[in-house]
N, CA, C and O atoms as CSV, one atom per row, in Angstrom:
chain,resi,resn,atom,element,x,y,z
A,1,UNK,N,N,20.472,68.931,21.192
A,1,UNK,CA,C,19.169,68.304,21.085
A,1,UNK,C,C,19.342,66.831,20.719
A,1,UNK,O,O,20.199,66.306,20.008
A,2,UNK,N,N,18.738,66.517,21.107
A,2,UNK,CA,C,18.732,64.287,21.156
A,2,UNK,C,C,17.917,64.432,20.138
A,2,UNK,O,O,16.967,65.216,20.129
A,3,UNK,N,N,18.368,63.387,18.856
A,3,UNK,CA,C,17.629,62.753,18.029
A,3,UNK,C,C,17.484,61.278,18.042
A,3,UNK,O,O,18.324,60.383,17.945
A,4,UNK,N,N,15.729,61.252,18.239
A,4,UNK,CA,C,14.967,60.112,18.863
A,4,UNK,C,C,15.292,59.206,17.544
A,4,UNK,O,O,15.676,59.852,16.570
A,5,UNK,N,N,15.193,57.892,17.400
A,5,UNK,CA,C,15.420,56.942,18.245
A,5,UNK,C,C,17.031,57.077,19.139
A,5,UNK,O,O,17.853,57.867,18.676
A,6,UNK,N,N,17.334,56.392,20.213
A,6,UNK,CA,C,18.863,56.481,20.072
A,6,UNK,C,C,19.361,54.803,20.719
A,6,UNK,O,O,18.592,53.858,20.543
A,7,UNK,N,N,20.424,54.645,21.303
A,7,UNK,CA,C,20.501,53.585,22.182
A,7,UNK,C,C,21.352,53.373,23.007
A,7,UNK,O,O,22.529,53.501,22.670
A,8,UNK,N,N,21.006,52.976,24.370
A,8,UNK,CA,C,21.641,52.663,25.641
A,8,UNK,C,C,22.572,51.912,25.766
A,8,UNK,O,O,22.397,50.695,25.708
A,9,UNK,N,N,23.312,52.248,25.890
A,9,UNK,CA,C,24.861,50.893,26.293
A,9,UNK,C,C,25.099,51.111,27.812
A,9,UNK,O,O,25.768,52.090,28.144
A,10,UNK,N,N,24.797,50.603,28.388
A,10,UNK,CA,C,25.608,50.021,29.733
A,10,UNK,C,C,26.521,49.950,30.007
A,10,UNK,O,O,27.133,49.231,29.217
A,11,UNK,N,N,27.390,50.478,31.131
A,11,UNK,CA,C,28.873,49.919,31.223
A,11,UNK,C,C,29.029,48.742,31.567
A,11,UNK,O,O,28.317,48.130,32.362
A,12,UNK,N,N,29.783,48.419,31.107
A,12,UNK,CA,C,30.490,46.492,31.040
A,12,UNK,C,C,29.284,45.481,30.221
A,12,UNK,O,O,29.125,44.326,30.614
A,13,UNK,N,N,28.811,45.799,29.549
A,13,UNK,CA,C,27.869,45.161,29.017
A,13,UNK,C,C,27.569,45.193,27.805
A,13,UNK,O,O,27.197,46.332,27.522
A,14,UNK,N,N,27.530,44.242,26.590
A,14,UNK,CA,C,27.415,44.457,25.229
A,14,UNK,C,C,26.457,44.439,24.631
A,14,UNK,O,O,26.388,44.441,23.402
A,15,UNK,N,N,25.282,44.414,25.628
A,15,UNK,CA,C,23.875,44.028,25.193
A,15,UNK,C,C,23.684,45.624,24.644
A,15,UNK,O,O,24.569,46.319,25.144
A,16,UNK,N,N,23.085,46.144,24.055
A,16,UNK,CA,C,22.203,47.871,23.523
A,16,UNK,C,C,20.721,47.682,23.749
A,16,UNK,O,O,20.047,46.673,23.542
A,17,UNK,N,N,20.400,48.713,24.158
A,17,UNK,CA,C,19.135,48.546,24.220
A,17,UNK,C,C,18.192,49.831,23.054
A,17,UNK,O,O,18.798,50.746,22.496
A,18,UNK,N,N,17.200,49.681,22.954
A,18,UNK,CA,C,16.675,50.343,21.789
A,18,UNK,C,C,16.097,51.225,22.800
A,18,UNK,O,O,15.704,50.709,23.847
A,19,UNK,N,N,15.968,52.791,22.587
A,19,UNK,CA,C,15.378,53.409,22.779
A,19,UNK,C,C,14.391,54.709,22.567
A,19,UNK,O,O,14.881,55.837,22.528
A,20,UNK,N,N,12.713,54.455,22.408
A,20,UNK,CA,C,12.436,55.265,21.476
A,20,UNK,C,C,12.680,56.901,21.428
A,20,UNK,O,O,12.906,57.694,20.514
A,21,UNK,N,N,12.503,57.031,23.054
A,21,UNK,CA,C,11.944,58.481,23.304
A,21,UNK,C,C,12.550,58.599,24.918
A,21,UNK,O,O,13.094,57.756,25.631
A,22,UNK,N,N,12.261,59.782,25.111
A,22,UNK,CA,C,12.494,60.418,26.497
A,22,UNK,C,C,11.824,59.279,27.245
A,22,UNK,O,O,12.368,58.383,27.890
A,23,UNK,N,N,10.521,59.497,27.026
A,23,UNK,CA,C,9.885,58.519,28.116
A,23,UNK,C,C,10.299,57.155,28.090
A,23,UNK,O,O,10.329,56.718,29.241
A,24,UNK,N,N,10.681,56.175,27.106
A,24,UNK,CA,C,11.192,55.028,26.786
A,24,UNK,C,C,12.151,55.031,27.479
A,24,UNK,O,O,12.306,53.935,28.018
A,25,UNK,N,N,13.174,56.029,27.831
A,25,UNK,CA,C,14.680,55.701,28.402
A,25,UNK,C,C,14.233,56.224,29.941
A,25,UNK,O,O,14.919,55.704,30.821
A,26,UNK,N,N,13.320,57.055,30.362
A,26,UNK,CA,C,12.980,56.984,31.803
A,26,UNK,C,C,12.484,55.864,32.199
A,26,UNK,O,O,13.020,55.499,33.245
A,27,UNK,N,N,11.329,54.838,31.640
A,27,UNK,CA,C,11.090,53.802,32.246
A,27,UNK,C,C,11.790,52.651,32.270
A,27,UNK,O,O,11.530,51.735,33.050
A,28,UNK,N,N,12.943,52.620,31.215
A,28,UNK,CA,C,14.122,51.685,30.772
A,28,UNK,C,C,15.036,51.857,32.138
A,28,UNK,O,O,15.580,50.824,32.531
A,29,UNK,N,N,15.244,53.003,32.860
A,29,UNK,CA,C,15.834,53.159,33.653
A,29,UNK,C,C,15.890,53.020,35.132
A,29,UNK,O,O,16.774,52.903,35.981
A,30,UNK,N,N,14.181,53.098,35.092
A,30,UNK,CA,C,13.546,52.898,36.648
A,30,UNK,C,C,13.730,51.108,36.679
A,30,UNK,O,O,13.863,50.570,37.778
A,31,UNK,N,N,13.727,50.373,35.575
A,31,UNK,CA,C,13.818,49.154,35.499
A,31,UNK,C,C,15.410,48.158,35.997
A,31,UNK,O,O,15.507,47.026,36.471
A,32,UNK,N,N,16.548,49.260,35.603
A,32,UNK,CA,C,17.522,49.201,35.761
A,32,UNK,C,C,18.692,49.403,36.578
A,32,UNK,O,O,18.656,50.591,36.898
A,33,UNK,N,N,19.563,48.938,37.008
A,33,UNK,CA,C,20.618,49.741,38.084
A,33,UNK,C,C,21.632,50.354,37.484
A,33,UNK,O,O,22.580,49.569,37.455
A,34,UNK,N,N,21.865,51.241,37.053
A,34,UNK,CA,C,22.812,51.883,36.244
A,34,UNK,C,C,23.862,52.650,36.764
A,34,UNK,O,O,24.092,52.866,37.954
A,35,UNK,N,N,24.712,53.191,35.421
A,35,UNK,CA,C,25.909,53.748,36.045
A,35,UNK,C,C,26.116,55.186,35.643
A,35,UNK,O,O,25.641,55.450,34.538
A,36,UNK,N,N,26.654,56.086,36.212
A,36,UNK,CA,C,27.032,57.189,35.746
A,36,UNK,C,C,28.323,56.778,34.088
A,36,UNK,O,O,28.656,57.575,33.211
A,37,UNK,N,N,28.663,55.555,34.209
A,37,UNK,CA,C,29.384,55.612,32.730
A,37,UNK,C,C,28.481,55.119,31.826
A,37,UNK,O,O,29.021,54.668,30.816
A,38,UNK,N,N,26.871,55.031,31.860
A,38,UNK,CA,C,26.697,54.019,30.814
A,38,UNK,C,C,26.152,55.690,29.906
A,38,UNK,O,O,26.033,56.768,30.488
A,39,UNK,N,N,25.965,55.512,28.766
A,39,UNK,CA,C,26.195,56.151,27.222
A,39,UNK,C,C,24.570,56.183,26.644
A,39,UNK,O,O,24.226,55.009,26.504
A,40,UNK,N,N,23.800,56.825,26.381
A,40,UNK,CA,C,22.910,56.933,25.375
A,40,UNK,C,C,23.898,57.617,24.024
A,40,UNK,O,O,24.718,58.519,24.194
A,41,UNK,N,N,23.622,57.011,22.790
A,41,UNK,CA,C,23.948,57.304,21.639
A,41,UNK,C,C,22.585,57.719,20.905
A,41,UNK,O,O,21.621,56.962,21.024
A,42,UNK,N,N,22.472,58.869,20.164
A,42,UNK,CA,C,21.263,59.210,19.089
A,42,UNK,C,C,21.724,59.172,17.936
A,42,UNK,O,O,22.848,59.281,17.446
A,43,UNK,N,N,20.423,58.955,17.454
A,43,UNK,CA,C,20.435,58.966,15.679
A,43,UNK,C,C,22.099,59.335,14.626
A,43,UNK,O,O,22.650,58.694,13.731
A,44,UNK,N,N,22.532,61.062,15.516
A,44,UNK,CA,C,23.306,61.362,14.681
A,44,UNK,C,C,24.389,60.867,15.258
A,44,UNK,O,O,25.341,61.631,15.102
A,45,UNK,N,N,24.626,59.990,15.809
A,45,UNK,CA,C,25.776,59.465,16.558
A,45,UNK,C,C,26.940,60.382,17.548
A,45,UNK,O,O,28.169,60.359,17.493
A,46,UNK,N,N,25.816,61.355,18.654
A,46,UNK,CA,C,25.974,61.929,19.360
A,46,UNK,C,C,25.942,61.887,20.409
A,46,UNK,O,O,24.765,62.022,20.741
A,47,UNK,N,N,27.013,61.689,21.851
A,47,UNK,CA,C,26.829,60.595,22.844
A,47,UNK,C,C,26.592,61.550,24.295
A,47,UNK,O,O,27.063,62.663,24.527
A,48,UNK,N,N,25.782,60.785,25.087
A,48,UNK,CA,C,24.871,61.613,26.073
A,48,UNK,C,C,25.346,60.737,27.737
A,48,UNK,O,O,24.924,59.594,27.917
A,49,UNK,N,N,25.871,61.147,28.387
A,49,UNK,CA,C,25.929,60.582,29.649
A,49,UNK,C,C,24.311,60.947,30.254
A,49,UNK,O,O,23.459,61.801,30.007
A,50,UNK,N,N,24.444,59.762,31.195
A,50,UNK,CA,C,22.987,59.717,31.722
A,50,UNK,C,C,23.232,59.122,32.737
A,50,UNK,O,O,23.692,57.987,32.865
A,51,UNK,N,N,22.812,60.167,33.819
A,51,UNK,CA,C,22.652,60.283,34.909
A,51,UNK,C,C,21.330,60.612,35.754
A,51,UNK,O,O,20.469,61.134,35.046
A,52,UNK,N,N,21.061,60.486,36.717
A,52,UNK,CA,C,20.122,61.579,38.024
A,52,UNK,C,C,20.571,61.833,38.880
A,52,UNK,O,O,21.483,61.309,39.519
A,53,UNK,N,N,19.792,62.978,39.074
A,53,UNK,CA,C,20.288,64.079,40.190
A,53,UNK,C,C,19.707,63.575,41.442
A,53,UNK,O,O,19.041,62.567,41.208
A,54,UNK,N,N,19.710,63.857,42.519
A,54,UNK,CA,C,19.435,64.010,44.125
A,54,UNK,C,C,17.908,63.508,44.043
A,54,UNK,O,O,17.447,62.509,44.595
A,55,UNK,N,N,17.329,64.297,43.345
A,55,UNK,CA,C,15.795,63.521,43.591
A,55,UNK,C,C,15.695,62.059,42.414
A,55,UNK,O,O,14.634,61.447,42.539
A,56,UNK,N,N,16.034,61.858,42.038
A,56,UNK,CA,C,16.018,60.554,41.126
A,56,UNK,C,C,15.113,61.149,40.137
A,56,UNK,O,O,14.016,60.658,39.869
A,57,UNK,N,N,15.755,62.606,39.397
A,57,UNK,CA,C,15.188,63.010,38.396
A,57,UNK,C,C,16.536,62.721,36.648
A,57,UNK,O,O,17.676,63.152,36.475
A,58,UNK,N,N,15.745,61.941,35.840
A,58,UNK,CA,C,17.056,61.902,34.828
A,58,UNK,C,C,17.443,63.529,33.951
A,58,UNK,O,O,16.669,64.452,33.694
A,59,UNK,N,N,19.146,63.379,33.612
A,59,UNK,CA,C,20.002,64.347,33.594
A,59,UNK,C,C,20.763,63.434,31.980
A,59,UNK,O,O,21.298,62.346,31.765
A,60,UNK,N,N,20.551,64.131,31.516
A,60,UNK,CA,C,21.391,63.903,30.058
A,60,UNK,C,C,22.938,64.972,29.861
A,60,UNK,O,O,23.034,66.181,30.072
A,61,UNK,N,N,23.636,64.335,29.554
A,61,UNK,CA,C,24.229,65.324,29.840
A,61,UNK,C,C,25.808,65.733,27.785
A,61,UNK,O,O,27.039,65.748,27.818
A,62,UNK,N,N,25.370,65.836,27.193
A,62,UNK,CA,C,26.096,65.689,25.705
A,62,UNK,C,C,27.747,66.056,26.694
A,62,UNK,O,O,28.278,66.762,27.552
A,63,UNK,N,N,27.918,64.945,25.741
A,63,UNK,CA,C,29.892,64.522,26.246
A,63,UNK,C,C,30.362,65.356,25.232
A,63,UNK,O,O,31.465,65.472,25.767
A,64,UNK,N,N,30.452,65.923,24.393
A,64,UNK,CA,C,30.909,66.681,23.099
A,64,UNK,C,C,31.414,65.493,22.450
A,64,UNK,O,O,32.597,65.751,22.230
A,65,UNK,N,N,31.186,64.448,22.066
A,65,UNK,CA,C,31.756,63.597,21.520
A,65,UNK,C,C,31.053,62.571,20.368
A,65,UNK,O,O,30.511,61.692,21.038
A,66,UNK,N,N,30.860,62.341,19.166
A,66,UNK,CA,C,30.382,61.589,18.576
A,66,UNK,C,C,30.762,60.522,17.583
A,66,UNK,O,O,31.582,60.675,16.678
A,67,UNK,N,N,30.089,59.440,17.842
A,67,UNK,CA,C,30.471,58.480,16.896
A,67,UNK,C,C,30.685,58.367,15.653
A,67,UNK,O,O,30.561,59.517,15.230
A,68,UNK,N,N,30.958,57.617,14.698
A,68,UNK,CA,C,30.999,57.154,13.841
A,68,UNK,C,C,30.283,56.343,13.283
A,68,UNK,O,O,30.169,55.386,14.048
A,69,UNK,N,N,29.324,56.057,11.709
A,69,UNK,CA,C,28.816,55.277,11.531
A,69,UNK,C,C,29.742,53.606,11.917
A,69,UNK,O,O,29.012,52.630,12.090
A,70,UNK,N,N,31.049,53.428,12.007
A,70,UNK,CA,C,31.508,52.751,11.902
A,70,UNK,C,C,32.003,52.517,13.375
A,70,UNK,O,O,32.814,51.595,13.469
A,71,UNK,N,N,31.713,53.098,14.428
A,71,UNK,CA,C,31.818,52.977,15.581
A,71,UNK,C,C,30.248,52.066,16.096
A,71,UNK,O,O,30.048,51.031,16.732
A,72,UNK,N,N,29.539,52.884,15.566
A,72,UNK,CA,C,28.055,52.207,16.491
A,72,UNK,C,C,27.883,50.786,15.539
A,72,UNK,O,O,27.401,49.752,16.001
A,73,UNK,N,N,28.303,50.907,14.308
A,73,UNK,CA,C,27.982,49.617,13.460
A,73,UNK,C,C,29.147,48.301,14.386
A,73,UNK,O,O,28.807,47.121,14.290
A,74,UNK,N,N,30.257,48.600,15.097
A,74,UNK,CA,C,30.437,47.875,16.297
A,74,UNK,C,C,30.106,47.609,17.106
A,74,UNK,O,O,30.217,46.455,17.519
A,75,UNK,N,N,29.443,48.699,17.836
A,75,UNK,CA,C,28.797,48.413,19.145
A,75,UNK,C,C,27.520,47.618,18.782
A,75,UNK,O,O,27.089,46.787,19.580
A,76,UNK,N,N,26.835,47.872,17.472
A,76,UNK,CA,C,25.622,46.558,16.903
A,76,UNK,C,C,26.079,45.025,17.114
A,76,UNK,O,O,25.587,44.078,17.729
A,77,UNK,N,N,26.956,45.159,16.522
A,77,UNK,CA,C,27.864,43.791,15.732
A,77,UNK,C,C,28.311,43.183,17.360
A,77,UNK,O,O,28.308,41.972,17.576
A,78,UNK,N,N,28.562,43.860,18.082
A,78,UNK,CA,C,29.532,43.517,19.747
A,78,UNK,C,C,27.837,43.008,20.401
A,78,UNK,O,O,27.571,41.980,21.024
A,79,UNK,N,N,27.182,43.794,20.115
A,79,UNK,CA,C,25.856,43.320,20.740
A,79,UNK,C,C,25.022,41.827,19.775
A,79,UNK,O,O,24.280,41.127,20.464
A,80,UNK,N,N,25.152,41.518,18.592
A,80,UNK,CA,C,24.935,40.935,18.403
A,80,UNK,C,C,25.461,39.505,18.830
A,80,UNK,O,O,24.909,38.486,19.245
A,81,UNK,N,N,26.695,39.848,18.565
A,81,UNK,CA,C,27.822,38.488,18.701
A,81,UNK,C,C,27.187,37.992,20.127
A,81,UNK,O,O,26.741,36.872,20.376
A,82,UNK,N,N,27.268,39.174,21.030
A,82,UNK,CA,C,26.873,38.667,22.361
A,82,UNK,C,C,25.698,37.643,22.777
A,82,UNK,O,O,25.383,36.849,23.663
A,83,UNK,N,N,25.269,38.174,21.583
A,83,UNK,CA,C,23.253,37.719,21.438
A,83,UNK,C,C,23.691,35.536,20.278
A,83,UNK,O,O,23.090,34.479,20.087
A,84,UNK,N,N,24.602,35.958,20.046
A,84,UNK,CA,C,24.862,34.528,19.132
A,84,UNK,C,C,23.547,34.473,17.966
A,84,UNK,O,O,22.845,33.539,17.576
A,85,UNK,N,N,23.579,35.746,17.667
A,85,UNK,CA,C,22.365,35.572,16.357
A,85,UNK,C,C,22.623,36.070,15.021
A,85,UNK,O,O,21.602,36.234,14.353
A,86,UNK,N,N,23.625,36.330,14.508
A,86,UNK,CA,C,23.873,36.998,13.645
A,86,UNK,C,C,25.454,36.746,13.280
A,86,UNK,O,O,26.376,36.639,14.089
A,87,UNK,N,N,25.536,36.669,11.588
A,87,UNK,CA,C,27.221,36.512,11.235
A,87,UNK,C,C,27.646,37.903,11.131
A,87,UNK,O,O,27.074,38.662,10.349
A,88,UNK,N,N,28.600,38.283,11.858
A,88,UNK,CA,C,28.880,39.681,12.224
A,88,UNK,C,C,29.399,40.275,10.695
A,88,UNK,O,O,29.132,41.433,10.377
A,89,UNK,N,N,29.918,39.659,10.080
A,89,UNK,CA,C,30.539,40.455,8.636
A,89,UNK,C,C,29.115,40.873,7.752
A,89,UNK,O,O,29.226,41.864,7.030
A,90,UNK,N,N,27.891,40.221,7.773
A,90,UNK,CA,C,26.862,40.440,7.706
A,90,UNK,C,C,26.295,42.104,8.007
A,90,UNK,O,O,25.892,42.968,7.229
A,91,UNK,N,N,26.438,42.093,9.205
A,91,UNK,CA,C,26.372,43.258,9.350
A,91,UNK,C,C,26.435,44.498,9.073
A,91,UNK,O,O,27.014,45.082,9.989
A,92,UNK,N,N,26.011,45.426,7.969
A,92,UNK,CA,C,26.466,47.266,7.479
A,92,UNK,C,C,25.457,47.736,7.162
A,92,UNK,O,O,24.652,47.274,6.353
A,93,UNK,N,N,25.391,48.670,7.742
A,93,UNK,CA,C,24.590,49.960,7.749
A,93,UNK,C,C,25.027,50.751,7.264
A,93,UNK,O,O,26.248,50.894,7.189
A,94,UNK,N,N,23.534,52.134,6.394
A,94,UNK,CA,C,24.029,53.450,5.720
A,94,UNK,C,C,23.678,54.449,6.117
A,94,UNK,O,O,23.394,55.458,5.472
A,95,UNK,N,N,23.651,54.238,7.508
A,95,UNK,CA,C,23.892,55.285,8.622
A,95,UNK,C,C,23.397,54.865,10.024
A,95,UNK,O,O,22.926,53.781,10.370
A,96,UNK,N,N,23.621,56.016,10.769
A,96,UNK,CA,C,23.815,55.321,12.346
A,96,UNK,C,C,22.212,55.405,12.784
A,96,UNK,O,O,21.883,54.896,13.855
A,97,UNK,N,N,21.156,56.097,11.888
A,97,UNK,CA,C,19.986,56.031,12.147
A,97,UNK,C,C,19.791,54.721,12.138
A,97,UNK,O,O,19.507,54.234,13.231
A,98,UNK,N,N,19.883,53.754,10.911
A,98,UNK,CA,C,19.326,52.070,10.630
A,98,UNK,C,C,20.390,51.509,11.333
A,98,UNK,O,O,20.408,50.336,11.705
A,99,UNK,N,N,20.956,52.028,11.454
A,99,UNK,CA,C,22.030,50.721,12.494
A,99,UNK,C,C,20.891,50.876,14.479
A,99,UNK,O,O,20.775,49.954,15.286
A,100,UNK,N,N,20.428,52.011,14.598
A,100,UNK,CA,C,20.036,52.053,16.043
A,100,UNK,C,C,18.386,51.568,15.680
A,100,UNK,O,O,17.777,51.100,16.642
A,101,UNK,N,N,17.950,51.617,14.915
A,101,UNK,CA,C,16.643,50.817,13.663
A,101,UNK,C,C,16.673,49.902,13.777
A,101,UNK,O,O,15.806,49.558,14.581
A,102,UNK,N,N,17.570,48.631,13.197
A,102,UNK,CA,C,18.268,47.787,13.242
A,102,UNK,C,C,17.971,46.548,14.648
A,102,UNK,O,O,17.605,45.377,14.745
A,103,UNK,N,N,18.427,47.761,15.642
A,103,UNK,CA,C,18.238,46.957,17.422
A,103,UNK,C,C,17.047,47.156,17.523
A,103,UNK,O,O,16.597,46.368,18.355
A,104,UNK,N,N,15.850,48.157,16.889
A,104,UNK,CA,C,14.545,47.456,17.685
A,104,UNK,C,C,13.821,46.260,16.498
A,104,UNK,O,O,12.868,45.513,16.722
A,105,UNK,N,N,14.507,46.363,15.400
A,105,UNK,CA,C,13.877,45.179,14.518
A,105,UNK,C,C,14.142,43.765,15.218
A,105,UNK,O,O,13.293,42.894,15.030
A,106,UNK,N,N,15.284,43.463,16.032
A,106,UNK,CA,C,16.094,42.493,16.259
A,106,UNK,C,C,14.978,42.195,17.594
A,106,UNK,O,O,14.490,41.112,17.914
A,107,UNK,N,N,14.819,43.218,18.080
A,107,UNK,CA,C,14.403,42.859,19.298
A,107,UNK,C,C,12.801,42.113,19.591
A,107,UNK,O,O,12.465,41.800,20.733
């Protein structure tokens, strides 16, 4: 089960995007050209390939694999740097909920 909020990483790309809900990441997506490698991460730092199927219906798919508070508090910090807004040592979170919190405050 996906715990809402979570956030989108793109392959090759350091930008994250915030995402609230199911419907938030379907219209995030119709907006987008994406890849079968790019990553939704949730709350508990639980990582979701995202894909569609044949009819251009979206497919989540749990990688068995999850982060680390100290993994996504990189992928923040990698997205920030990218953004030139923030002193990255600055940066820590006390959990991967406010760290994915965090990207829609910024935004």
């Amino acid at each position: 089960m996906i715990n809402w909020p979570c956030l989108l990483k793109l392959e090759g790309d350091d930008e994250l995007i915030y995402i609230a809900s199911e419907v938030s990441l379907t219209d995030e997506l119709n907006s987008l050209i994406h890849s079968d490698e790019d990553i939704l991460v949730d709350s508990y730092g639980q990582v979701y390939g995202v894909t569609t199927d044949s009819r251009g219906i979206l497919a989540l798919e749990y990688k068995h694999e999850t982060l680390t508070l100290e993994d996504v508090t990189i992928l923040v910090q990698t997205h920030q740097f990218s953004l030139a807004q923030l002193c990255l040592t600055k940066i820590q979170f006390n959990s991967i909920a406010e760290a994915i919190h965090a990207l829609h405050s910024a935004q």
